[in-house]
C-alpha positions as CSV (number, residue, x, y, z in Angstrom):
1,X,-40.3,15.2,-15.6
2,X,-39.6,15.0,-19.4
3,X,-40.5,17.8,-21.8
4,X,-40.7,16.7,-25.6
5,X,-41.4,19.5,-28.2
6,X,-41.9,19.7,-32.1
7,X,-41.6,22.5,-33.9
8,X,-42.5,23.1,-37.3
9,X,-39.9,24.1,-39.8
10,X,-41.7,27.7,-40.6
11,X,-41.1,27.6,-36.5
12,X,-37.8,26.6,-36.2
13,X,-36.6,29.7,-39.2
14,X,-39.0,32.1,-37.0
15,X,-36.3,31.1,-34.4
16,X,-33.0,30.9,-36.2
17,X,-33.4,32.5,-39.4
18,X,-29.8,31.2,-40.5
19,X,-31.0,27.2,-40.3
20,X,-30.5,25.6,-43.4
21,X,-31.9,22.0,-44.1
22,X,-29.0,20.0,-43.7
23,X,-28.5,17.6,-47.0
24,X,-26.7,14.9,-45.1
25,X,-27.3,14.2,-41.5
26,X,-29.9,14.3,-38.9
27,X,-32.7,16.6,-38.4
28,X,-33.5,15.7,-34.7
29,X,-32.4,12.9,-32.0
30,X,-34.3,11.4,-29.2
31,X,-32.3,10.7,-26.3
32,X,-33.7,8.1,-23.6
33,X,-32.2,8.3,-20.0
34,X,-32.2,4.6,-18.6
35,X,-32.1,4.2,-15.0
36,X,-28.5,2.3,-14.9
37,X,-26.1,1.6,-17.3
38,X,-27.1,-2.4,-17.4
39,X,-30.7,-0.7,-18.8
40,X,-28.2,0.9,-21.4
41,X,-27.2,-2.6,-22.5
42,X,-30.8,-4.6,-21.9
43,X,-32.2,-1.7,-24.0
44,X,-29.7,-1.4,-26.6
45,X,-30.1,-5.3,-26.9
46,X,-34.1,-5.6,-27.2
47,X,-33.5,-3.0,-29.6
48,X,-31.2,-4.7,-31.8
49,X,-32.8,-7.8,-31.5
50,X,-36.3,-6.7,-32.4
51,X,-34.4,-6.0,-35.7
52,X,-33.3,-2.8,-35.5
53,X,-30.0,-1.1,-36.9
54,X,-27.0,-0.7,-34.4
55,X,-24.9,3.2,-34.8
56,X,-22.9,2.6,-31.9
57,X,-22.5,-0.3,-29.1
58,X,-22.7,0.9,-25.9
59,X,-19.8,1.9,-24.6
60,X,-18.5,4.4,-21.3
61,X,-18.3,7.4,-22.6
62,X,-15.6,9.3,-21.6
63,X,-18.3,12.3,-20.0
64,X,-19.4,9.7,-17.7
65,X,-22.4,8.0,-19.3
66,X,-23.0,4.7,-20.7
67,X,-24.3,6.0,-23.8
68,X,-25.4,3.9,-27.4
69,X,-26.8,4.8,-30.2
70,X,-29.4,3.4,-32.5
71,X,-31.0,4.1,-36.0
72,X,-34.8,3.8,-36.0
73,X,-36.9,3.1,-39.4
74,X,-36.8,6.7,-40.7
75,X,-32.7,6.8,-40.3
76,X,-32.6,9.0,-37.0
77,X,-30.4,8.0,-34.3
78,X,-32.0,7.8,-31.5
79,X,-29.8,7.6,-28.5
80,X,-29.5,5.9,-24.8
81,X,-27.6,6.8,-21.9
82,X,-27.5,6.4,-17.9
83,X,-24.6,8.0,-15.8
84,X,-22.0,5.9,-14.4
C-alpha cells in the first residue's frame, strides 16, 4: 500500500526544531511509482501534453529507475519513476 501524510509546519518544528523555511526551493515532492518504465514516458507525456511544465524528460537514471520530473501549478516537482 501507499501512505501519504501532511504535517503542519508547527508539526514539522515539533519534529526538527532546526527546519528553516527554505527561501528558494521546494517544500515537499510527490513521487508516483508507475508500473513500467513505458508508464514513465505515457505518463510524463499526458502530463505534458495536458499543458503542464516539463523539469526533467525521462531518462534511466543511473540507480536503476526510469525517473522524470514534472512541475505542477503551484511550482512543486512532482516526480515519476518505475524500476528498470
Amino acid at each position: 500500500g501507499f501512505r501519504i501524510a501532511w504535517d503542519s509546519l508547527e508539526m514539522v518544528k515539533s519534529i526538527y526544531p532546526d527546519w528553516v523555511d527554505p527561501v528558494v526551493g521546494q517544500r515537499m515532492t510527490l513521487v508516483f511509482k508507475c508500473a513500467s518504465p513505458a508508464a514513465v514516458d505515457d505518463l510524463y507525456n499526458r502530463v505534458i501534453q495536458s499543458g503542464y511544465q516539463s523539469y526533467e524528460a525521462p531518462w534511466d537514471a543511473f540507480w536503476g529507475q526510469r525517473y522524470a520530473v514534472v512541475i505542477d501549478p503551484d511550482g512543486n516537482l512532482v516526480d515519476l519513476f518505475a524500476q528498470n
